[in-house]
N, C-alpha and C positions, 0 to 999 in steps of 0.2 A: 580728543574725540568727544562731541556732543552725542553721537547714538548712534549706536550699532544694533544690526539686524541681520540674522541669517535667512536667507531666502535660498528653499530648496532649487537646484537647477541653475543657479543664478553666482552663490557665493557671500560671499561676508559686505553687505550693502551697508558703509558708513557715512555719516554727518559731519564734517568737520567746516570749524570754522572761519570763512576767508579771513586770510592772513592779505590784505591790500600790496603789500612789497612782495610777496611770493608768489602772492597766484595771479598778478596782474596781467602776467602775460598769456597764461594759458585763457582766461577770461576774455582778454582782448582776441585771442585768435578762435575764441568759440562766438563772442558776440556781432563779428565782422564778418560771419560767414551768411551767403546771400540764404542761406536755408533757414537763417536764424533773423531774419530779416523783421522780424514781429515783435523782440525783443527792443528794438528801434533805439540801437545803439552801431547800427551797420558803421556810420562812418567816423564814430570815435577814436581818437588816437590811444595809444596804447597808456600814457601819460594822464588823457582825460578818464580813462577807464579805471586808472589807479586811484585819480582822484575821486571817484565816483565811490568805489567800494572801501575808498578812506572815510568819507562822510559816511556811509552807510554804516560802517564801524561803531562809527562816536553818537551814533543815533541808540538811546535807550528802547527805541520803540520800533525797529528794524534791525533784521539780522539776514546775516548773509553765510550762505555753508557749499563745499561744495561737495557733492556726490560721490563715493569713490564705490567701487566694488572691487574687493578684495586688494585694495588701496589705487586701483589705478582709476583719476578723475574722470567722470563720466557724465557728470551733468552741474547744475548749480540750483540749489532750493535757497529763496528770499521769503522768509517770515514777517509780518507789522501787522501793528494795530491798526484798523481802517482809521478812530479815530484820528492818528494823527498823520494821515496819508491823503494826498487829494478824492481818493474811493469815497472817505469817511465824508465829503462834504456834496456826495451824491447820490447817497439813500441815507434812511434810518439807520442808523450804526445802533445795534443791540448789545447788550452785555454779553460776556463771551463770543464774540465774534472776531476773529481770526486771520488776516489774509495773509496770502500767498502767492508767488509767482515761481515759474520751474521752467528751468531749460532742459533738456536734454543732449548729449552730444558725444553719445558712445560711437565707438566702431561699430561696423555691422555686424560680428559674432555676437554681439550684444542686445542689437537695437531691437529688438520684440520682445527678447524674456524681458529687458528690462522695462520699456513703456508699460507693461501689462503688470509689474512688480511696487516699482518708483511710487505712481499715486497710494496706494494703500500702505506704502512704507511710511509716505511724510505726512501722511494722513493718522496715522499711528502714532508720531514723531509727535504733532502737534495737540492730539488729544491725551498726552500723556498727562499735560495739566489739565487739573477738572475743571476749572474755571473756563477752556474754549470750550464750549458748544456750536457754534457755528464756522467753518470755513469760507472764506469767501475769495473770490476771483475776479477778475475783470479782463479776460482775455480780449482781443482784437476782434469785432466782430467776424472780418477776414479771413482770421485763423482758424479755417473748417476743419485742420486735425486737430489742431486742441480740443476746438466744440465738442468733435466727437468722442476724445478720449475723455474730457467731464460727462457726455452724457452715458459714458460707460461706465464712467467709476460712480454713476447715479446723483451727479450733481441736479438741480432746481433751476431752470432758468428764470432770470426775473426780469426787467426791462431791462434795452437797450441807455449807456450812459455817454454822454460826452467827456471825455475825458481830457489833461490840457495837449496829450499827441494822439490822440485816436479815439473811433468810434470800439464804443466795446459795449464787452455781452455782462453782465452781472448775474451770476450764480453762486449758487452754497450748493454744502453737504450739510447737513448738521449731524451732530453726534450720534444720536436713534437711527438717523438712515444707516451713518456708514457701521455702525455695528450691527445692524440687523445685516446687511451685506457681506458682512466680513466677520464674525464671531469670533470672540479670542478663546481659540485652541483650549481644552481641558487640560 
C-alpha cells in the first residue's frame, strides 16, 4: 500500500502499486475500452499492455498505481517527472513540478462520488513531498470531460502542445492554489 485515504461517503480510497504480471489484465480491459479511448492505448494487446507497465516499473522517474476503494480497482494514477518524459521537452520544466495522468473506470455506484473525490485524493498523494509544487498535465485537447474536471479541481490552463500522439491542453495546479481550495482539516 503507497497511500491510503478515507473519504467520507465514499470509503477507504487506496494507492497501490502496479504489479505488471497481476494487474495486466484488468489494465488491458480498462484501457481498450472505446470510452477510454484518450488514454490511446485502444488497441493494445493485452501482452503489449504488460509490456508497457513493465517498462513503466523499471523507470526511476515514473510510477504507475492503481486506485482501489475499499480494495476494489477503480481507476489507475501514473506519476513522472516532466523532466524525463516528452511533456518535459515542451515547456519550461520548473523545479518541483510534477506530472500526472488518471484514468478512471469504476462502476456506476461509484462514478460521481468518486470523479468529485479522486482529484484531490492524488493531489494530496503527490504534494505529500514538499519538494512538488506544481502538478502538471497534458490531457488531449479533445477530451472536454477531463478539461472540465481540471477546470474544476482549479487547474491553469497554459498553451496548447504537440505532443508525439496527440494535440493536448497543458495545465497545473500548484501547491497555494490547491491548498487554498482544499485546506487540511484541523
Amino acid at each position: 500500500m503507497t497511500y491510503q485515504e478515507k473519504i467520507a461517503g465514499l470509503g477507504e480510497l487506496s494507492l497501490v502499486t502496479v504489479d505488471p504480471e497481476r494487474d495486466a489484465a484488468l489494465l488491458h480491459g480498462w484501457v481498450t475500452l472505446p470510452r477510454n479511448s484518450f488514454w490511446g492505448m485502444g488497441s493494445h494487446t493485452l501482452e503489449e499492455v504488460r509490456e508497457i507497465y513493465a517498462f513503466v516499473d523499471s523507470l526511476p522517474t515514473h510510477h504507475a498505481y492503481l486506485i482501489t476503494v475499499d480494495g476494489d480497482p477503480v481507476g489507475l494514477f501514473q506519476s513522472y517527472q516532466p523532466e524525463a518524459d516528452p511533456v518535459g521537452e515542451r515547456y519550461p520544466v520548473q523545479p518541483g513540478d510534477v506530472g500526472m495522468h488518471l484514468l478512471l473506470s469504476p462502476d456506476r455506484r461509484l462514478a460521481r462520488s468518486l470523479t468529485n473525490a479522486v482529484g484531490p485524493a492524488v493531489a494530496r498523494f503527490l504534494f505529500r513531498d514538499p519538494a512538488a509544487q506544481r502538478i502538471v498535465v497534458e490531457p488531449d485537447v479533445r477530451n472536454h470531460l477531463a478539461l472540465r474536471r481540471l477546470e474544476i479541481e482549479g487547474f491553469t490552463f497554459d498553451s496548447e502542445i504537440d505532443m508525439p500522439d496527440k494535440r493536448a491542453q497543458l495545465a497545473f495546479l500548484t501547491r497555494a492554489r490547491f491548498t487554498a481550495r482544499h485546506p487540511t482539516p484541523a
